[in-house]
C-alpha positions in Angstrom: 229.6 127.3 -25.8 231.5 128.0 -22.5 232.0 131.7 -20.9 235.3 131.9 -22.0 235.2 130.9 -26.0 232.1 133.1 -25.6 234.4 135.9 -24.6 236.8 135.0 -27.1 237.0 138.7 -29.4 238.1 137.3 -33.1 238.3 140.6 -34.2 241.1 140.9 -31.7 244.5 142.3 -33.3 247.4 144.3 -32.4 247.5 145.9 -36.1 243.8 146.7 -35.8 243.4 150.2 -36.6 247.1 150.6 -38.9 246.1 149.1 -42.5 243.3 149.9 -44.6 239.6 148.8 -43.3 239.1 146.9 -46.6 242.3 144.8 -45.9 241.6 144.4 -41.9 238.3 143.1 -43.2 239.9 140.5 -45.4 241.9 139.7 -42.6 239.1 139.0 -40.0 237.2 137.3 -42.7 240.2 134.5 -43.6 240.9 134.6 -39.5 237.2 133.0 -39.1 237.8 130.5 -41.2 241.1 129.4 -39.1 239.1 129.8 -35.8 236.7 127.4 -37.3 239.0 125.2 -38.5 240.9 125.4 -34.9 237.7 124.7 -33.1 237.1 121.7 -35.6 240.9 120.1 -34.8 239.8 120.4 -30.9 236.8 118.8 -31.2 238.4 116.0 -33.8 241.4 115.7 -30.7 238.8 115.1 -28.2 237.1 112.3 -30.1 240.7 110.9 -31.1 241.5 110.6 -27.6 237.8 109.2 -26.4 238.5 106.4 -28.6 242.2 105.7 -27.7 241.2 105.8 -23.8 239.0 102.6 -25.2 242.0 101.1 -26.9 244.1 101.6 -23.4 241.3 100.7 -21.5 241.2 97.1 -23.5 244.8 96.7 -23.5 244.8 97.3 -19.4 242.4 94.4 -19.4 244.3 92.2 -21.8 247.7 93.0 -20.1 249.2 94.2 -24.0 251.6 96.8 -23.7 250.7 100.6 -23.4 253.0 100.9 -26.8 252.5 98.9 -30.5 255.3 100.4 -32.2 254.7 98.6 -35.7 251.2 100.1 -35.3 253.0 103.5 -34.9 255.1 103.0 -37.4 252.5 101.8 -39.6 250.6 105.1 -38.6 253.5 107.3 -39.1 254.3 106.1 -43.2 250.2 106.6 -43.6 250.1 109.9 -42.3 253.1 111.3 -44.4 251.5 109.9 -47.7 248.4 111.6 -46.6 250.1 115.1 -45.8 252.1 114.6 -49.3 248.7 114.2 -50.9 247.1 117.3 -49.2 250.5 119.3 -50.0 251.2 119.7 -46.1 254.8 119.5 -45.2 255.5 115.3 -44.4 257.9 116.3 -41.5 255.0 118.1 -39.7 252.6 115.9 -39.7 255.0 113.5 -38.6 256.0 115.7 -35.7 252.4 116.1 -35.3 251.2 112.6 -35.3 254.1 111.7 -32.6 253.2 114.2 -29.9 249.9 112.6 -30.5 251.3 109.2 -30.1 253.7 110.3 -27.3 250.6 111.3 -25.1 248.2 108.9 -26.1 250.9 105.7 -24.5 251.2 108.0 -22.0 247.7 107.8 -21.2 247.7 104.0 -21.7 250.4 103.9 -19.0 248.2 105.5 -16.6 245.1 103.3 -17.2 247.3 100.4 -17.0 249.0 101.7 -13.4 245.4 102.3 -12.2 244.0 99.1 -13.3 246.5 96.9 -12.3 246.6 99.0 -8.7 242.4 98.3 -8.4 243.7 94.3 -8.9 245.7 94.6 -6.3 248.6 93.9 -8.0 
């Protein structure tokens, strides 16, 4: 744990003090489950990306394109069915999933740039 999530207060609220202690208690209580779940999504993000800086580190090498858009696609139609299976809002997740995708061809742009620049090309 790091200085700064250690100085993270999750009891922090601007209501704190203005409803009944039973219900702030609630409150705090159903918050630490969403912190947990937060932290959980961060760490899940930073393995997602560990493992697509491998995919655009192989596709740098192989000269493939930083984009597979039937992949994406393919990743898009898999991800809705799952979000209409857990009753999460299909348009979100698709959203979701994109800004994912947006920045991980991003990234595969860059390792491409660099890689070709340290062939000298």
């Amino acid at each position: 744990m790091t200085e700064k999530t250690r100085r993270f207060d999750p009891a922090a609220s601007s209501i704190a003090g203005e409803v009944d202690p039973a219900v702030m208690e609630e409150l705090l209580s159903v918050r630490g489950s969403i912190d947990n779940i937060d932290a959980t999504l961060v760490y899940l993000l930073a393995e997602r990306f560990k493992a697509t800086q491998r995919v655009g580190h192989l596709k740098a090498e192989h000269k493939l394109p930083p984009a597979d858009p039937a992949r994406e696609a393919a990743q898009i139609a898999r991800l809705r069915a799952l979000a209409e299976e857990a009753h999460l809002d299909p348009a979100f997740a698709e959203k979701f999933l994109n800004f994912i995708i947006s920045e991980v061809i991003r990234h595969h742009q860059d390792i491409s740039q660099n890689h070709s620049s340290r062939d000298g090309a």
